[in-house]
C-alpha positions in Angstrom: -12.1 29.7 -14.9 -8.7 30.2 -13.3 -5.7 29.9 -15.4 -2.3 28.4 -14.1 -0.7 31.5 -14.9 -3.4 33.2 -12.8 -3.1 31.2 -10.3 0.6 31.7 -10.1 -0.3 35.2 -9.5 -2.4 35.0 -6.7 0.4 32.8 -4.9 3.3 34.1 -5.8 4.3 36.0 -2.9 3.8 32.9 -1.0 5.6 31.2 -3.4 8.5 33.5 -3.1 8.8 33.4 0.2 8.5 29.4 0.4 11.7 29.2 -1.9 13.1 31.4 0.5 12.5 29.4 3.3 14.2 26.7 1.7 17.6 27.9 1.3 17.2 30.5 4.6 16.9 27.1 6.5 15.4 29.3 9.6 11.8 28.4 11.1 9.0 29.7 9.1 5.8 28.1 8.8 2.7 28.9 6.1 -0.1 27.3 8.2 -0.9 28.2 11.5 -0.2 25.0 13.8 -2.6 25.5 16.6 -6.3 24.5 16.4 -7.1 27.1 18.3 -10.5 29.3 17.5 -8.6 32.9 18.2 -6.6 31.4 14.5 -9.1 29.5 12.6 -12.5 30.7 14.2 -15.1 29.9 15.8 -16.8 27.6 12.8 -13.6 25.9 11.8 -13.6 23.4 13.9 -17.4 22.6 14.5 -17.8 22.9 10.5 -15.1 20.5 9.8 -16.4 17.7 12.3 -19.4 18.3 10.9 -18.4 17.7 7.2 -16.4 14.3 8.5 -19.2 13.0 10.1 -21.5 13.3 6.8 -18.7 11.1 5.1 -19.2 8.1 7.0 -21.4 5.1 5.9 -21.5 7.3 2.4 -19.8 6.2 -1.1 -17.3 8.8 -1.3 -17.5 11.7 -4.2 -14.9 10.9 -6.6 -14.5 10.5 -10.2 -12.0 8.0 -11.3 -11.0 6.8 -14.9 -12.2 3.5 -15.2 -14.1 2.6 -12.0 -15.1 -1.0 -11.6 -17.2 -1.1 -8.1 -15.7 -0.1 -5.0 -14.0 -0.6 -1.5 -14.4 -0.3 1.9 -11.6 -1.1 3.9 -11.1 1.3 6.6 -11.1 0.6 10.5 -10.8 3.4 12.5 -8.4 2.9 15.4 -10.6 4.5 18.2 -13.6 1.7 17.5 -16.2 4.4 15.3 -17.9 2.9 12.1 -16.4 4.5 9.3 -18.2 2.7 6.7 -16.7 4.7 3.8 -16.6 3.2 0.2 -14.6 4.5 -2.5 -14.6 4.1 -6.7 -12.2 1.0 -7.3 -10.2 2.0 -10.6 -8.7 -0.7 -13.3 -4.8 0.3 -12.8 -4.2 0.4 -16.7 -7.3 2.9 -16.8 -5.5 5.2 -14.6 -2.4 4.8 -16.6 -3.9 5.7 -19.9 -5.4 8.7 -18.0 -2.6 9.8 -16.6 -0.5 10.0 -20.2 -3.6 11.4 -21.9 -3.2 14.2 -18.9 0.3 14.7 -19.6 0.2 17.5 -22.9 -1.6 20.1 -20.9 0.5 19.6 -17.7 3.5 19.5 -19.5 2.1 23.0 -21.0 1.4 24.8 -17.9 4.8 25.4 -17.5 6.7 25.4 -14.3 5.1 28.6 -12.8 1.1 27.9 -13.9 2.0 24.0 -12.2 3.4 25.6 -9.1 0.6 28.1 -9.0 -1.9 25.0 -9.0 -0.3 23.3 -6.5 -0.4 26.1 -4.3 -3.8 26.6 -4.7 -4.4 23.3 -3.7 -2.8 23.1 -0.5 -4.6 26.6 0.4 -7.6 25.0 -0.2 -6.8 21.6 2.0 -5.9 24.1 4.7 -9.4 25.5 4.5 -10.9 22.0 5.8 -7.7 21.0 7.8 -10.4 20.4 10.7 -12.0 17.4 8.3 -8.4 16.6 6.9 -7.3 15.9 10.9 -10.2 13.9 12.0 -9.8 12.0 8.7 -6.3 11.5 9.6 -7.5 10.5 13.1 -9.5 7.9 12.6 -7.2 6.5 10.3 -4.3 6.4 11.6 -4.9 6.4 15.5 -3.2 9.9 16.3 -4.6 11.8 18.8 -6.7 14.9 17.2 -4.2 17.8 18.2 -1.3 15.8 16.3 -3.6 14.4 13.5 -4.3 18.2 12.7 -0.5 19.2 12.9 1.6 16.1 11.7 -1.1 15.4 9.5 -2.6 18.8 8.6 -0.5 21.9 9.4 2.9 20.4 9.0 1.7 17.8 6.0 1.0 21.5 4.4 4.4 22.8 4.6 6.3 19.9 4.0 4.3 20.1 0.8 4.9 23.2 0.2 8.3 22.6 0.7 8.6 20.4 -1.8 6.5 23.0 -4.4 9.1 25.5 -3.5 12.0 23.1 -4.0 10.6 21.7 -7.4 9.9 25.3 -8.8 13.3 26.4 -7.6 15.2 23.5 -9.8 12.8 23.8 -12.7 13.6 27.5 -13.4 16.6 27.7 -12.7 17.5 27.3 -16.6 15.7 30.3 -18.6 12.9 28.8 -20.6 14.0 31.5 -23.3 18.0 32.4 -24.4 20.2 34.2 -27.6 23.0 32.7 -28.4 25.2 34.8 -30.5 28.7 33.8 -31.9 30.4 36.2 -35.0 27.7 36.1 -37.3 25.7 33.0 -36.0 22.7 33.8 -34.0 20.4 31.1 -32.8 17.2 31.5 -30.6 17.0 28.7 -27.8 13.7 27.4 -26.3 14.1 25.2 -22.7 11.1 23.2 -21.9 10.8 21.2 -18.8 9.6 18.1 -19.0 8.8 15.3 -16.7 9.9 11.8 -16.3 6.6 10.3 -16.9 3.6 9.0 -15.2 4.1 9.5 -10.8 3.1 6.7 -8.5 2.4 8.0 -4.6 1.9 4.8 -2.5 0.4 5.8 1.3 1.5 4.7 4.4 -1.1 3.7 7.2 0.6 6.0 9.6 1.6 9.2 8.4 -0.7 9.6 4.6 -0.4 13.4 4.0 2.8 14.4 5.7 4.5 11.1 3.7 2.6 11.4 1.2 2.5 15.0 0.0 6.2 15.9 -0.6 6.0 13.1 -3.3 2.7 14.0 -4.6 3.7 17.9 -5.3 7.3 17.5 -6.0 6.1 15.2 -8.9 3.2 18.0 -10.3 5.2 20.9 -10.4 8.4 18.9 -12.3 5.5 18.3 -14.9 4.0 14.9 -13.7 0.9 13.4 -13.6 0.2 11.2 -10.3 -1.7 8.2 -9.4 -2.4 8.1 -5.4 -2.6 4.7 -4.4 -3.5 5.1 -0.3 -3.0 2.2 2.6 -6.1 0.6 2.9 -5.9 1.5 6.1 -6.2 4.9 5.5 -7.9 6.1 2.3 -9.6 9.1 3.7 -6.8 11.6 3.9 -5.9 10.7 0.4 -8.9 10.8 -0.6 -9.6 14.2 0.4 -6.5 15.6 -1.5 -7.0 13.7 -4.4 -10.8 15.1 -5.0 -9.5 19.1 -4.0 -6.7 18.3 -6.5 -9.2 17.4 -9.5 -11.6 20.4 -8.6 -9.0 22.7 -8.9 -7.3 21.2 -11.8 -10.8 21.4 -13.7 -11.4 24.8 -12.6 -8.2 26.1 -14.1 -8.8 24.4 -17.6 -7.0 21.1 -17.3 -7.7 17.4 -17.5 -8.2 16.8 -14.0 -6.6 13.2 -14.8 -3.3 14.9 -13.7 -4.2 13.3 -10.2 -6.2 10.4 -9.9 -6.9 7.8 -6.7 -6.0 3.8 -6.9 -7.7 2.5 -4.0 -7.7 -1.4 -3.6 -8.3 -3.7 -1.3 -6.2 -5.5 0.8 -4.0 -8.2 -1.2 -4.9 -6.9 -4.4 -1.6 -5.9 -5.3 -2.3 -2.8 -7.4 0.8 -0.8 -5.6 2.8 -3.6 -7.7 1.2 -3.9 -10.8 1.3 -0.1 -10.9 5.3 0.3 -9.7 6.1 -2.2 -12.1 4.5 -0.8 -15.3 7.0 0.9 -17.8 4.9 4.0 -18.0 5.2 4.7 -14.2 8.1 6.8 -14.2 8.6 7.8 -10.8 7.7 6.1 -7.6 7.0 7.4 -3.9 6.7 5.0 -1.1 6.7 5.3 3.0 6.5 2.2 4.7 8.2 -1.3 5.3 11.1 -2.2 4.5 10.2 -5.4 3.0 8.2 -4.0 0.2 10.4 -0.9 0.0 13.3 -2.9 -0.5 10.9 -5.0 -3.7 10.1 -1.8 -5.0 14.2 -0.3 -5.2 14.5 -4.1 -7.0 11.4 -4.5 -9.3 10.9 -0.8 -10.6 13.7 -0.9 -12.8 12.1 1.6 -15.2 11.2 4.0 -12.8 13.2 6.4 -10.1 12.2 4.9 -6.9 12.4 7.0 -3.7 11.5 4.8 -0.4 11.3 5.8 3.4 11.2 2.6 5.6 11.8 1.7 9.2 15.1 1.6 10.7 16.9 1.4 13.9 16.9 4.7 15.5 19.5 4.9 18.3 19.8 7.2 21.1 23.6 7.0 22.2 23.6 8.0 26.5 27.1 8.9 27.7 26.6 11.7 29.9 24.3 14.8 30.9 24.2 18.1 32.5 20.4 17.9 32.4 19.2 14.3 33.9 15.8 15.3 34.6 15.0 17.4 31.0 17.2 14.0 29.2 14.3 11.6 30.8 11.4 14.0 30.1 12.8 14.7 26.9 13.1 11.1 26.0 9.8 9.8 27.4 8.0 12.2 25.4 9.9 10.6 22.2 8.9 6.9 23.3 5.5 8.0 24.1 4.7 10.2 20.9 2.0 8.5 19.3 2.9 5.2 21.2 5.8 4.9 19.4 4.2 4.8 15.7 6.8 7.2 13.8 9.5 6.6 11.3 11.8 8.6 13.4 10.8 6.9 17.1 14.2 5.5 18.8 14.2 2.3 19.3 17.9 1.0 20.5 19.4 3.2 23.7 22.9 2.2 24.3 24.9 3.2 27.7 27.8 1.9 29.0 27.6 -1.3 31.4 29.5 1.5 34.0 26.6 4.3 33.5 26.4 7.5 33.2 27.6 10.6 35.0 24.8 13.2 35.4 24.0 16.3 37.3 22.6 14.6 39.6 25.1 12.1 40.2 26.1 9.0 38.5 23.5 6.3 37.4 24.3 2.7 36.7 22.3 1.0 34.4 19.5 -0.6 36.6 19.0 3.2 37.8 18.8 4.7 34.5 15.9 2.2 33.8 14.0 2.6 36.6 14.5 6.4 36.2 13.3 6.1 32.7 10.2 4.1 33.4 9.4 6.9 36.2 9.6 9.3 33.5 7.3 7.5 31.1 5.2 7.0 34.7 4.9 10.6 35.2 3.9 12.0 31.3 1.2 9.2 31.2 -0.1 9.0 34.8 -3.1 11.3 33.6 -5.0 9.3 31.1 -6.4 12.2 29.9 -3.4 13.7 28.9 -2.1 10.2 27.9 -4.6 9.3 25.0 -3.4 12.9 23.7 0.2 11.8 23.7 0.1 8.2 23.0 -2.7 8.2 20.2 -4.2 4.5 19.5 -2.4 1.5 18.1 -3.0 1.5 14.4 -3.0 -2.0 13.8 -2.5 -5.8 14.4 0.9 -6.2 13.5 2.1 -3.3 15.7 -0.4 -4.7 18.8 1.4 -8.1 18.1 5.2 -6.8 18.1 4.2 -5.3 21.4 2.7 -8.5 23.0 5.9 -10.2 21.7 8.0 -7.7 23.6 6.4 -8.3 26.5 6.5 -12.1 27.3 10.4 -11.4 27.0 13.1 -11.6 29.6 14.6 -7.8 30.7 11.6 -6.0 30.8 12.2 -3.5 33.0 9.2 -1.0 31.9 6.0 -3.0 31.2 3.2 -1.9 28.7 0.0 -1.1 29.8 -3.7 -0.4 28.8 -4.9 2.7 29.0 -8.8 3.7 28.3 -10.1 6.7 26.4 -13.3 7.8 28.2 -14.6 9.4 24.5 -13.5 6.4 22.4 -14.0 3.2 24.7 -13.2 1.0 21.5 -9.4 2.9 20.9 -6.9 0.1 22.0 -3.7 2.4 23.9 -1.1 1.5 25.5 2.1 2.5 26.8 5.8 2.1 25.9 7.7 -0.9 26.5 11.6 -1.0 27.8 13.2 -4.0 27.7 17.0 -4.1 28.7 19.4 -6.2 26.7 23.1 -6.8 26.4 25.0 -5.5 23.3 25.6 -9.6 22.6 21.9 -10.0 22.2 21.9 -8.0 18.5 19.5 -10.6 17.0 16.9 -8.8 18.4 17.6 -5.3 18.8 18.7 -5.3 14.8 15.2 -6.2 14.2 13.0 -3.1 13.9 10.4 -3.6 16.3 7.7 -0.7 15.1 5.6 0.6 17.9 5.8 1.5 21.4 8.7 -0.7 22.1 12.8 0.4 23.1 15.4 -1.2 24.3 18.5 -0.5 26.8 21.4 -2.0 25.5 24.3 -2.3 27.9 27.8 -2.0 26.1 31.2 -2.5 27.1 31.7 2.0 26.9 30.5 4.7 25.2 33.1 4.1 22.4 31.6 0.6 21.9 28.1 2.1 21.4 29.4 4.8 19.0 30.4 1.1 17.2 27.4 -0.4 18.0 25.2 2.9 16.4 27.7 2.9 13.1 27.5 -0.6 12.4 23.5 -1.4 13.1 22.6 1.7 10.9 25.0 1.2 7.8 23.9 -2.5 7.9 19.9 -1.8 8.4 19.2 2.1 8.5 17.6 4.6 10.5 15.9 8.2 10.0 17.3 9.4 13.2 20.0 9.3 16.1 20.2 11.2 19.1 23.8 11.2 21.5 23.7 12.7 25.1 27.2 13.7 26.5 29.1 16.2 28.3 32.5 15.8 26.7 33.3 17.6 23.5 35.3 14.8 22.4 32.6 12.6 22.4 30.3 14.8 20.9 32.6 15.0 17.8 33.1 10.9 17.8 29.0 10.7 17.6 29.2 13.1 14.9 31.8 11.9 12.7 30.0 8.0 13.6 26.7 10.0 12.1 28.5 10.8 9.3 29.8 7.1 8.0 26.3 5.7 9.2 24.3 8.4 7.1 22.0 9.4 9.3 20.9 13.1 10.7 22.4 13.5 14.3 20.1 15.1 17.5 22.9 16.2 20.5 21.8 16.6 23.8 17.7 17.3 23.2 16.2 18.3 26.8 13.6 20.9 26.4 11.0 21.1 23.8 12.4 19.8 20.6 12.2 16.0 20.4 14.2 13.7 18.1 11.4 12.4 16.2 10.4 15.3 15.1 11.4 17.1 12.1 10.8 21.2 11.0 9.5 21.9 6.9 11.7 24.6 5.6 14.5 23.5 7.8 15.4 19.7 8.6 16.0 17.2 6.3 14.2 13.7 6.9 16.1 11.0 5.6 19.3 11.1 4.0 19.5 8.6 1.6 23.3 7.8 3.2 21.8 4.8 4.9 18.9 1.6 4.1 16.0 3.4 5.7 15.5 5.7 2.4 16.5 6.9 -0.9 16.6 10.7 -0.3 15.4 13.6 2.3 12.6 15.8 2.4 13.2 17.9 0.5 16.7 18.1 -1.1 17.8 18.8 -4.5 18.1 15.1 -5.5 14.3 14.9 -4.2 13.5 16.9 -6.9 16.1 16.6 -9.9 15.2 13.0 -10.9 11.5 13.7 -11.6 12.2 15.9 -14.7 14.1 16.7 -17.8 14.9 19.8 -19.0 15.0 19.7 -23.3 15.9 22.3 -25.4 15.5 23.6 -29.3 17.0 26.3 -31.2 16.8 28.2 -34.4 18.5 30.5 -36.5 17.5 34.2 -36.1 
């Protein structure tokens, strides 16, 4: 047996360096992004397709407080059988676990929790190959992105949020003298935490959505219950089982973490949210259950991430050509399928001036589409961008899109020569007018965008503050040559509370965020409740109570 403390030990100096990180703000990663055999191997990668394929069609091996039968409800997105079943828990169970848990978590203390944690995500990153095919053939992203977005870079934003809770949990000393004249009194500061966590997975993005939550809550002295999409178990699954084996390993009740699959329409996210001994809640997804959760889970500290309207805000450009490459890329990226995709480009009924002369709007469009033309004309490379569509209400937003008037870029199939069964396709642009806001202030999730044509750039600026106060967004992006406007888009960021991009032409993209360095989310605006990972993250998952004697 490995103790906590122990375990603390052996991480520390990663620990260290994680907290860091987080107030350096500078790029630093713990987990080598490439899935490249000079980094992990030669092995790594046959050994972890190897272990997923021996998963499917099998009952998955778990352990769950109070398992009555089990599920199987995944569909992989590129057409393979996946055939996995999983132990179905009664959600009271899990809560009566969960508090039994809570004593020798609580004990651990702040260090021996962070040192589990850490020990945990080293050992998901020793089958990241199995964690990315399971993410995969989940969620439809293409393998290279399933390993980083959901391997590599689901590692650090969960370390992140390790190093963040650890930070805030000892900042206080757990042991202090107080002396005044001839009083003396011996003080004792125990952290403690809210109560029991609730995780509930998206379909989309499990682990890198899902951990922050998940670790922010065990090291603040939670336990958690992991309730996964139906849609995609796997991932979850995965973490949930290395999380009990090293929990049990280091001499605590491995009902610290346990999994709450379900089927579809059971309604166990809501019987669990709602419960008064689920204390915290962590949710990625729509915004029509978000918004029940910040309503219903009155007893609990409710942090949401839900769609928005992402806006790109195009005024001018002294790089035409990187702007379109840059922005194709961003409407292609797994076809569209991200929180942080933009959805509503605005520019000015007059266009744009560019280095390459000025564009109206019909040429911006057609320039555009020959972009998105260009980065998917292999379909090679294409199914490695675009990922598959990951279910029937994104398929069915799309085919709505496109029976529309204004279409000026057109969706279309693309096949995957190793998966025949994936369904691709690529981004749709339709054009609109600014007068046409009843449906560009719907969010329209998937591979779809449209060009807005407003009166001038100052009307978009408008357009941007108004749309997100009213219905959110995770990101915005404004292209311009002038100062002036630059600083308009900025202060317009700033009443719509939302992180600003400016003038992104090379190889960082607006929908995609660094661990250890950007914040995702603000918590300014309808699309969440916080960031990943700020203080506020962290603070409302734990208490901090104190007792003192005379000495």
């Amino acid at each position: 047996m490995t103790s906590p403390a122990e375990l603390y030990t052996t991480h520390r100096e990663l620990l260290d360096r994680a907290v860091t990180a987080t107030a350096a703000r500078d790029y630093w990663s713990a987990y080598p992004e490439s899935p490249s055999k000079s980094v992990y191997g030669e092995e790594a990668a046959p050994t972890g397709d190897r272990v997923f394929t021996s998963l499917l069609g099998q009952p998955f091996a778990l352990d769950v407080p109070g398992a009555v039968g089990s599920v199987s409800t995944e569909r992989s997105p590129y057409g393979i059988e996946l055939g996995i079943s999983y132990p179905k828990a009664d959600p009271l169970a899990l809560i009566a676990a969960a508090r039994a848990a809570t004593p020798g978590w609580r004990a651990a203390g702040p260090t021996g929790r962070a040192g589990v944690a850490a020990e945990i995500l080293s050992r998901l990153h020793a089958r990241v190959f199995e964690l990315a095919h399971a993410v995969q053939h989940t969620t439809g992203q293409a393998f290279v992105m399933a390993f980083q977005a959901g391997g590599t870079h689901a590692l650090d934003r969960g370390l992140e949020a390790v190093a963040c809770a650890l930070a805030a949990t000892t900042r206080l000393p757990s042991e202090s003298r107080w002396t005044k004249g001839q009083l003396e009194l011996a003080k004792t500061a125990t952290v403690t935490g809210r109560g029991v966590g609730l995780v509930i997975g998206c379909t989309t993005f499990p682990t890198w959505n899902g951990f922050p939550g998940l670790f922010a809550s065990l090291v603040t002295g939670n336990p958690v219950i992991v309730k996964p999409h139906p849609g995609a178990v796997l991932p979850l699954a995965i973490t949930v089982q290395i999380c009990r084996e090293v929990l049990a390993e280091a001499g605590l009740n491995p009902d610290v973490v346990t999994l709450a699959a379900e089927e579809p329409g059971d309604g166990v996210a809501a019987t669990l949210a709602t419960h008064p001994d689920v204390r915290i809640v962590d949710f990625t997804g729509s915004s029509e259950f978000g918004d029940w959760l910040e309503a219903n889970a009155r007893q609990a500290v409710v942090y949401t991430e839900k769609a928005g309207l992402n806006t790109v805000v195009l005024d001018s450009t002294a790089d035409y050509q990187g702007l379109l490459r840059n922005l194709a890329f961003s409407l292609s990226l797994y076809s569209g399928q991200m929180c942080t995709t933009p959805q509503n480009l605005l520019i000015p009924r007059d266009g744009i001036d560019t280095d390459a002369g000025h564009r109206d709007v019909e040429q911006f469009a057609t320039d555009l589409g020959a972009a998105l033309d260009k980065l998917l004309g292999d379909p090679r490379r294409a199914t490695g961008t675009l990922g598959a569509i990951v279910n029937d209400g994104v398929f069915a937003r799309l085919t709505e899109a496109g029976t529309a008037q204004g279409v000026v870029h057109p969706s279309t199939a693309i096949a995957d020569e190793q998966f025949p069964g994936a369904t691709i396709r690529t981004p749709l642009v339709s054009r609109l007018d600014a007068a046409d806001e009843k449906t560009y202030t719907r969010e329209w999730f998937g591979p779809v965008s449209f060009l807005i044509t407003t009166d001038s750039t100052e009307h978009s600026l408008r357009i941007f503050t108004e749309t997100v106060r009213a219905h959110g967004a995770l990101s915005a992006l404004v292209h311009s040559t002038s100062p002036d406007v630059l600083e308009s888009a900025r202060e317009a960021a700033l009443d719509a509370g939302v992180h600003l991009s400016e003038n992104l032409t090379g190889g960082v993209f607006v929908n995609q965020t660094a661990a250890f360095s950007d914040l995702h989310g603000t918590g300014a605006n309808p699309a969440a409740t916080a960031s990943l990972t700020d203080d506020w993250f962290v603070a409302g998952r734990f208490f901090t109570l104190q007792s003192r004697r005379p000495v």
